[in-house]
N, C-alpha and C positions, 0 to 999 in steps of 0.2 A: 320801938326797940323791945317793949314788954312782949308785946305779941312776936317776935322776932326768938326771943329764949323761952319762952312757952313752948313755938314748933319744934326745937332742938332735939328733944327726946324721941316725939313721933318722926322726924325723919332718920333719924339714930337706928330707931327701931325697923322701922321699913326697909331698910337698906341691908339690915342684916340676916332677913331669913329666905333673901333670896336666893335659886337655884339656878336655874334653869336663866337665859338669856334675856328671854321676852321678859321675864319676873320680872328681871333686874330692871331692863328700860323703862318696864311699866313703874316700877316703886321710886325709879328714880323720876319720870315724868312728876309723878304724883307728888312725893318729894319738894322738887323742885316748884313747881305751881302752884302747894301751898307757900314755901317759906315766901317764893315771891309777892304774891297777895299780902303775905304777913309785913313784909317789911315797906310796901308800897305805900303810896299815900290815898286816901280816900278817893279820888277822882279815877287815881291808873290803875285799880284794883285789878283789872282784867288784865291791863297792859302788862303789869309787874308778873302776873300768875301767866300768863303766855308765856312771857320771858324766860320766867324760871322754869317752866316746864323744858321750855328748847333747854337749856343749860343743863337741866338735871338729868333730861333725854341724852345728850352730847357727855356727862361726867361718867353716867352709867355706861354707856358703851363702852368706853375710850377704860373706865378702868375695869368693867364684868365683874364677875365671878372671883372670887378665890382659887387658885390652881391646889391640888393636894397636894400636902407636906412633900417633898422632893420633887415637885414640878413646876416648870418655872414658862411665862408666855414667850412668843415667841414669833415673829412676823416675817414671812414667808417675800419673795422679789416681788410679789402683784399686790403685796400693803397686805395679807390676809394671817388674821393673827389663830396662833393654834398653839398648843399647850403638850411640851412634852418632858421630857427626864431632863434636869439642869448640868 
């Protein structure tokens, strides 16, 4: 759990000077496959930082980017999300 609030900051921090899409996926992979490892237990170490990578990859996506102030996302009939005036 100690090592679990020690990552807290460094994923805080990664997450937020993302731009661009891939950034985001990428910091939140990373993100993710540490806190996982962190909160694993010594045996699933690998097991736990897969994990959390998939989950951190999937959190990144699903929420991106920040839209600028007066734009808000937006998901088109084929699921395809785009970002226009609220």
């Amino acid at each position: 759990m100690k090592s679990f609030l020690l990552c807290l900051p460094l994923v805080a921090l990664a997450l937020t000077g993302c731009q661009t899409a891939n950034q985001n996926a990428t910091a939140g992979a990373v993100a993710g496959g540490v806190l996982g490892a962190a909160i694993s237990d010594g045996d699933n170490r690998l097991a736990g930082a897969a994990l959390g990578a998939a989950a951190g990859l999937a959190a990144s996506t699903l929420i991106g980017t920040a839209p600028k102030q007066g734009q808000c996302y937006y998901r088109n009939s084929r699921g395809e999300r785009f970002i226009a005036a609220c």
